[in-house]
N, C-alpha and C positions, 0 to 999 in steps of 0.2 A: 692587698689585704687578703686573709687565706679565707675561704670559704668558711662561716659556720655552721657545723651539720645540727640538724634537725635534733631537739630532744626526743629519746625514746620510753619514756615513763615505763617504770617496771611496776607490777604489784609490790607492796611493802612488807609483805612477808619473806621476797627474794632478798632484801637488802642486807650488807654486814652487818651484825649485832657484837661487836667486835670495840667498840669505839673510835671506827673508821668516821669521818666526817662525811654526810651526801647531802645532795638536794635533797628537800621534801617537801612535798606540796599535798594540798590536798582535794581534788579534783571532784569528789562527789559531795562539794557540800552543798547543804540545804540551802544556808542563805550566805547570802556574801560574803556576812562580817566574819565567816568560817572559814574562808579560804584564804589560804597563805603562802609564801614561798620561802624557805627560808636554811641555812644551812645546821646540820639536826645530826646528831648519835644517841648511838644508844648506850645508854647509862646502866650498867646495872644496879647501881645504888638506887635506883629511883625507881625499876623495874620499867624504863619508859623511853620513848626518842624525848630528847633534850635541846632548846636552842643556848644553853648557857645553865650557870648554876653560882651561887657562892662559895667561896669557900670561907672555911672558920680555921683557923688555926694559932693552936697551944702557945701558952710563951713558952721560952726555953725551959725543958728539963720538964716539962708537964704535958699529961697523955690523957687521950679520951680511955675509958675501961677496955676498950680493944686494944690498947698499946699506942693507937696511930696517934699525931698529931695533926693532923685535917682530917675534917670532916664536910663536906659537900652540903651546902641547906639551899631552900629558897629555889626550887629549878622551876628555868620555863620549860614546863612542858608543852609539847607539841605531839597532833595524833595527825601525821600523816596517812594518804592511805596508797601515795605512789612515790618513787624517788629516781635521781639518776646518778649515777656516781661526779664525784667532784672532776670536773674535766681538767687534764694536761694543759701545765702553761706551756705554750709553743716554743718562748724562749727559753723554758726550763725543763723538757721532758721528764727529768727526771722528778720532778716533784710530783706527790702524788695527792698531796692536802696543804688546805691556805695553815694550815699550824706550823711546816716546819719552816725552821729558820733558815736563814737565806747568810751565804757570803759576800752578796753582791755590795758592793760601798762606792 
């Protein structure tokens, strides 16, 4: 089994604001029930790190006033104050987040 290396916690201000997927945790909190670990982006619909969101979406042929047909409601937010980037799976290097799809069968 390959060695796992140590987490290096970054400030959360260094992190992609990009809607990259990272760790984030939150390391200075007051009481317990504030601390969390959990996988987070940044939304900008929400102006905020997110662990997840709804979506609502139009029936055919029908648009919210911006044109779109989804719109994103309901997000957990999350206020991390550290993160680490989502680590390489070993047998997949090439992946870079748990979102992309895989051709393995």
């Amino acid at each position: 089994m390959a060695d796992i290396p140590a987490l290096k916690w970054r400030p959360i201000a260094e992190a992609p604001m990009d809607g990259t997927p990272i760790i984030g945790t939150r390391l200075r909190a007051r009481y317990s029930d504030e601390r969390f670990l959990a996988i987070v982006w940044w939304q900008a619909e929400f102006d905020a790190w997110i662990a997840g969101a709804r979506e609502m979406c139009m029936h055919n042929g029908y648009t919210f006033e911006d044109g779109s047909a989804r719109r994103l409601h309901s997000p957990d937010i999350r206020e991390p104050d550290h993160w680490v980037p989502w680590p390489q799976d070993p047998a997949h290097p090439s992946r870079a987040t748990p979102e992309e799809p895989t051709d393995d069968r």
